[in-house]
C-alpha positions in Angstrom: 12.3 22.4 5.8 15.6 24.1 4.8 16.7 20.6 3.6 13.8 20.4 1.4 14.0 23.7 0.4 17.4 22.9 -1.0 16.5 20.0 -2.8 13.9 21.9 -4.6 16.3 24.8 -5.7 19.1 22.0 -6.5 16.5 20.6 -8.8 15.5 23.7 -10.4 19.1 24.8 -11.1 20.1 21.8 -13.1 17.4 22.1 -15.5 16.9 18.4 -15.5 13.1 17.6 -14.4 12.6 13.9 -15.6 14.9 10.5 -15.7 18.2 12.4 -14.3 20.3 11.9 -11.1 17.9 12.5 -9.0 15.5 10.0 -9.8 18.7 7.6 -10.2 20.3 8.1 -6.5 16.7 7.9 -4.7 16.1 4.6 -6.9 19.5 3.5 -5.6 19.2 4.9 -2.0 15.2 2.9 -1.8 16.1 -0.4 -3.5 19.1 -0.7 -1.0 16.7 0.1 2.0 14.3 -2.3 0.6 16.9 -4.9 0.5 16.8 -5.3 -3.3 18.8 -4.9 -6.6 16.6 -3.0 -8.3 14.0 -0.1 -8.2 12.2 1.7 -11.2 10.1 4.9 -10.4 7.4 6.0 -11.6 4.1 8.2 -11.4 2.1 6.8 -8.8 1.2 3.6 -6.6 -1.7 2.5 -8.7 0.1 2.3 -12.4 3.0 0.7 -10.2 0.9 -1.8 -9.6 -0.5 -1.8 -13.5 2.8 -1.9 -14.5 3.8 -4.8 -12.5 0.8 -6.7 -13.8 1.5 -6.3 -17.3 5.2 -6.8 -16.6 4.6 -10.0 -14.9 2.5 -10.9 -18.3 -1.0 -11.0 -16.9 -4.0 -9.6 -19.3 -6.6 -11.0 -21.3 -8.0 -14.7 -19.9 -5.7 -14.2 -16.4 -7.4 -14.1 -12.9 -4.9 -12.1 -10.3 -6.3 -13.2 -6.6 -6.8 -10.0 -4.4 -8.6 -8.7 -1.7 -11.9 -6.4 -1.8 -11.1 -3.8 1.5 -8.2 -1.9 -0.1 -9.6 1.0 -1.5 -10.2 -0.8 -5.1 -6.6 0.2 -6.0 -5.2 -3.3 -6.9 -8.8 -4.0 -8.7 -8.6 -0.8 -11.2 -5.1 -1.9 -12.0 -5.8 -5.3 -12.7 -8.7 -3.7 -15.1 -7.0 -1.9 -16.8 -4.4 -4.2 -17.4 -6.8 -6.1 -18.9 -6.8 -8.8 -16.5 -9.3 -10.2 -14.3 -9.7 -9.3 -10.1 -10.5 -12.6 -8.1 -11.3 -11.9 -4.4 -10.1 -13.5 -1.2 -11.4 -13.0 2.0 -9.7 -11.7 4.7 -9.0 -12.6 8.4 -11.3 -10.7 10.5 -8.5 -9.6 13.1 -5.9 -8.4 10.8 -7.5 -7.6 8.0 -5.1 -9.0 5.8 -5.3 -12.0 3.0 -4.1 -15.3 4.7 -2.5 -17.9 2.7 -5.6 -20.2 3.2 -8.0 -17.2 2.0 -5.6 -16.9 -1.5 -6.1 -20.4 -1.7 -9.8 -20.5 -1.1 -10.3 -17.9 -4.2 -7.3 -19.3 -6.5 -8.8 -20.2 -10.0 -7.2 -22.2 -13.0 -6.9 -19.0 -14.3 -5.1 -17.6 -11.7 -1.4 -16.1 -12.7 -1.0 -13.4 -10.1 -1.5 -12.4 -6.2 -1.7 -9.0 -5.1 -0.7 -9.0 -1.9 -1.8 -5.7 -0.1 0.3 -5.0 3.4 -3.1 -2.9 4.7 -2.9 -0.4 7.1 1.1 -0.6 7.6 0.6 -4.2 8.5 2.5 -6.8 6.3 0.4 -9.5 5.3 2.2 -13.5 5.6 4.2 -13.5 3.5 6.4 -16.5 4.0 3.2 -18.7 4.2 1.7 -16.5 0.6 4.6 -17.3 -1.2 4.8 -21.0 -0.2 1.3 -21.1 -1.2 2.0 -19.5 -4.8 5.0 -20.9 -5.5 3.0 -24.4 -5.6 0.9 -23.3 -8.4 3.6 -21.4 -10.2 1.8 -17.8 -9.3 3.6 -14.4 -9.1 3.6 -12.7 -6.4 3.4 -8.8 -6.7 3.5 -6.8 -2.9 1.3 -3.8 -2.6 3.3 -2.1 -0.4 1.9 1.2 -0.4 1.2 1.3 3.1 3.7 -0.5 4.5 6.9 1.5 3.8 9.7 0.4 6.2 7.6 -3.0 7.4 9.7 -6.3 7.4 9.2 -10.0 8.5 11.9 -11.9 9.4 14.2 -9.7 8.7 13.1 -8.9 5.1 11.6 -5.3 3.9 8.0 -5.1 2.4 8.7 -5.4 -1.1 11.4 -7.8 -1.0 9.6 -11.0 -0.7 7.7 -11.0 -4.2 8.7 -10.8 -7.5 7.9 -6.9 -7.4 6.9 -4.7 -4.7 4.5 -1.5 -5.4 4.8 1.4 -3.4 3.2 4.7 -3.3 4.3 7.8 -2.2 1.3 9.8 -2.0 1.9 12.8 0.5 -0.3 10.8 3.3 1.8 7.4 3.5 4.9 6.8 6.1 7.4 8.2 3.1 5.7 10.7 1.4 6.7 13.0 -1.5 4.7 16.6 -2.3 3.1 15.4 -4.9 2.2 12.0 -6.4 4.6 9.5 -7.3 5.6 5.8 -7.0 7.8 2.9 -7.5 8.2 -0.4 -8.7 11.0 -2.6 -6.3 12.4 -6.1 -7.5 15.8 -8.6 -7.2 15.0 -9.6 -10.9 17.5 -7.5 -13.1 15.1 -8.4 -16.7 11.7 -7.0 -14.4 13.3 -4.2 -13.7 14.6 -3.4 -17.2 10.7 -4.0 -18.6 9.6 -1.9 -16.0 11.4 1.0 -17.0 10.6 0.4 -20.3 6.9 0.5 -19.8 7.1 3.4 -17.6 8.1 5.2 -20.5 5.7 4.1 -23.7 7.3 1.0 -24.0 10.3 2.2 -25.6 13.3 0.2 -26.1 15.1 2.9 -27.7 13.7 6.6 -27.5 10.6 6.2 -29.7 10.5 2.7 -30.9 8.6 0.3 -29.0 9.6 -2.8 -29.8 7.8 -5.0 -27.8 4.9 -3.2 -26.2 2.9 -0.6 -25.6 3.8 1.4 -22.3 2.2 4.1 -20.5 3.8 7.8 -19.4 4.2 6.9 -15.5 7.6 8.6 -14.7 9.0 9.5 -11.0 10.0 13.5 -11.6 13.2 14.6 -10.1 11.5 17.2 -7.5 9.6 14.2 -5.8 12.5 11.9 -6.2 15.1 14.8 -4.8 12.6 15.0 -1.8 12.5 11.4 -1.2 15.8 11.2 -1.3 16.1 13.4 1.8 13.6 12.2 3.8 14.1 8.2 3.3 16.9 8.5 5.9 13.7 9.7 8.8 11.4 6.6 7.6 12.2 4.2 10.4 11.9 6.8 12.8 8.6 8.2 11.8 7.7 4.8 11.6 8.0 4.1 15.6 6.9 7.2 16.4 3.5 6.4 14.6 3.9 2.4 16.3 4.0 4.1 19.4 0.8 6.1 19.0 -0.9 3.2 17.8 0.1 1.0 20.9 -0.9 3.6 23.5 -4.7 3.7 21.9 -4.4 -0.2 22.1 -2.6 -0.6 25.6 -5.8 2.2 26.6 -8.5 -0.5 27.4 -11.1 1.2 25.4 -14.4 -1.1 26.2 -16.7 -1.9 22.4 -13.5 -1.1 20.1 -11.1 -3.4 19.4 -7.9 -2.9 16.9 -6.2 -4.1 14.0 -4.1 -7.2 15.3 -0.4 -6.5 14.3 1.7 -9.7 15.7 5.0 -8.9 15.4 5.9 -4.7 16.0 8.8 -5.3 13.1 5.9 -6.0 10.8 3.7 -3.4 11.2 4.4 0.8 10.8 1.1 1.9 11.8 0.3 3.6 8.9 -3.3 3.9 9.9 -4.3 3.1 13.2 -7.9 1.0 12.4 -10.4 -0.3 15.0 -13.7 -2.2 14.8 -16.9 -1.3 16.7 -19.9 -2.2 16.2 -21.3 1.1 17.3 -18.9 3.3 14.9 -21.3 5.7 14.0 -22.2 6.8 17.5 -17.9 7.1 17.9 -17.4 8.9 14.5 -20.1 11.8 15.7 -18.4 11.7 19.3 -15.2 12.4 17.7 -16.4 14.7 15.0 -17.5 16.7 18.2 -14.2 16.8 19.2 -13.3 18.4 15.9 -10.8 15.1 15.6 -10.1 13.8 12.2 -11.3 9.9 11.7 -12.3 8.5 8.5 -13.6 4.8 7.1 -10.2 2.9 5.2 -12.5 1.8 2.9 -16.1 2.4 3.4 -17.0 -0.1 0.2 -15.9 -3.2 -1.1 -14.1 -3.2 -4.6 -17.1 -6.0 -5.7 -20.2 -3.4 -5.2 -18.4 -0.6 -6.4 -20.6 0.2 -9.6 -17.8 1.1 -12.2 -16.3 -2.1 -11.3 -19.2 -4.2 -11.5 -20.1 -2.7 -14.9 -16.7 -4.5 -15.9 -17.1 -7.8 -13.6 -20.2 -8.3 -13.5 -22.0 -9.9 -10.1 -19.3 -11.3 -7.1 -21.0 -13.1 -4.0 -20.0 -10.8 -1.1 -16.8 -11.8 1.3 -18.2 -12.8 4.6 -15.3 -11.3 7.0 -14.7 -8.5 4.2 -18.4 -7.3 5.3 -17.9 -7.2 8.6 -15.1 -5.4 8.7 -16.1 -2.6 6.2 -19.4 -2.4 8.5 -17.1 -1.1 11.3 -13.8 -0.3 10.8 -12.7 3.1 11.6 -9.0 5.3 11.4 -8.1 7.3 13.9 -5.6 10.1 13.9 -2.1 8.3 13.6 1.0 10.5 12.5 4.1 11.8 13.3 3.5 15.3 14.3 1.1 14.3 16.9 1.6 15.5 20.2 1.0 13.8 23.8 -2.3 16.3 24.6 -3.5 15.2 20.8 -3.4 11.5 22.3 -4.9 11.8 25.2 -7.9 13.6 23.7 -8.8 10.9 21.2 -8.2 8.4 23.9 -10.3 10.5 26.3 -13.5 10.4 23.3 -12.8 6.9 23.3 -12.8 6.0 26.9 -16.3 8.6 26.9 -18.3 5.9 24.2 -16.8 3.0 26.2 -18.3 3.9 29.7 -21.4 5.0 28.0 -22.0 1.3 27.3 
């Protein structure tokens, strides 16, 4: 807290709230731990991902492939980048798009793949890419659940042409307020990037190429960042740790997200599937302990974004999971006695089976 604290007053003092050194080192400090060149910030996950669209050179006429169990955060970018939302199923263990699904919904429109690393677990990347780079398709990462996750050795956000990352105060690196980011190894992505971020301007007030939005990173999120990026992988097993000891609990009727590999997965919600999840949501609600539905409605019947798509044939696996995934209480501060009482509830709806 004292660390924080001084950050804040540090930021204060030098009368410097926007675009100053602040924002500068933590874009440094995250690129590096990210394992890329580059890193633009800006003022929240979703227009990191509308900027990433519109920097990759999607709109008008282009399908971007995504999936329709992600909280419709991809989708509104792609809308409002003028761009078209194509939807892939999902694998009904993970969660996550496969590189078959992508292929399965790619169009001849298709210039993009939002990939969305859900839950904390990274999606296939290797096998995505492989898959995209056959059609000539950009690959943009939604990383903004999967801060710290890697695969073979290689961060979330490293493996596309941009990764997309929100810092939101509830994710695995969370500022006090909103903002995001925009990772990439391509020095000319970055540079548009940071030009968008800002109204497009190539020099302050001309916008020589096109129009940009006001998405900046502001230094008092970016000074906090800064301080606690070096506790991310840390957090990060302590939250793996709580999700394996619900797993490794033998709960009977719920089973859980299937993660793989441990280096790929940073439990940022810990998400099970029963088929009787209202009778387990009251048990726990009971308890007075915190679950929720991650997400309770597919980005195809949400009504604003039919208005703008029009009618999509609903996702087989994508239905089934939305009709009983659940979240349970997964983060850092958690104590042994707060583990053992959701696993207790748990074990309660099991033997009532």
């Amino acid at each position: 807290m004292a660390e924080l604290m001084g950050a804040c007053e540090a930021v204060v003092a030098s009368g410097q709230y926007v675009l100053g050194a602040q924002g500068e080192a933590f874009e440094v400090a995250f690129a590096a731990y990210c394992g890329v060149a580059h890193c633009a910030g800006v003022a929240n996950g979703t227009e990191a991902l509308e900027l990433a669209v519109t920097a990759a050179g999607c709109g008008a006429g282009d399908d971007i492939v995504t999936v329709a169990n992600a909280g419709g955060y991809a989708s509104a970018a792609i809308l409002h980048a003028g761009a078209t939302p194509v939807y892939a199923d999902i694998d009904p263990l993970s969660f996550v798009m496969t590189a078959e699904h992508f292929l399965q919904a790619r169009t001849a429109a298709t210039k993009a793949v939002i990939v969305t690393h859900l839950y904390g677990l990274m999606a296939d990347m290797p096998a995505i890419c492989e898959a995209a780079g056959r059609y000539g398709i950009t690959v943009i990462e939604d990383c903004a659940q999967a801060h710290g996750a890697s695969r073979d050795g290689r961060k979330a956000g490293s493996w596309g042409a941009m990764g997309c990352f929100s810092f939101y105060p509830t994710k695995n690196l969370g500022a006090l307020g909103d903002a995001g980011c925009v990772v990439t190894r391509d020095a000319p992505l970055a540079a548009r990037i940071k030009s968008l971020r800002q109204h497009g301007w190539g020099e302050k007030y001309i916008v020589p190429r096109e129009v940009g939005r006001n998405s900046r990173m502001d230094e008092l999120q970016a000074a906090l960042l800064l301080r606690m990026l070096p506790y991310l992988d840390r957090w990060n097993e302590v939250r793996r740790n709580i999700a394996r000891r619900y797993r490794e609990a033998g709960i009977t009727g719920v089973r859980f997200q299937q993660v793989g590999r441990e280096e790929g997965y940073v439990a940022h919600l810990c998400v099970a599937f029963s088929e009787r999840r209202e009778e387990i949501m009251a048990g726990l609600q009971r308890a007075q302990i915190g679950a929720a539905v991650h997400y309770p409605v597919a980005d195809y019947a949400q009504p604003g974004f039919r208005k703008r798509m029009g009618d999509v044939a609903p996702l087989p696996h994508t239905e089934q999971a939305l009709g009983g995934i659940f979240s349970l209480p997964c983060f850092p501060e958690m104590t042994d006695d707060d583990i053992e009482q959701v696993i207790r509830v748990l074990q309660h709806h099991g033997q009532a089976l």
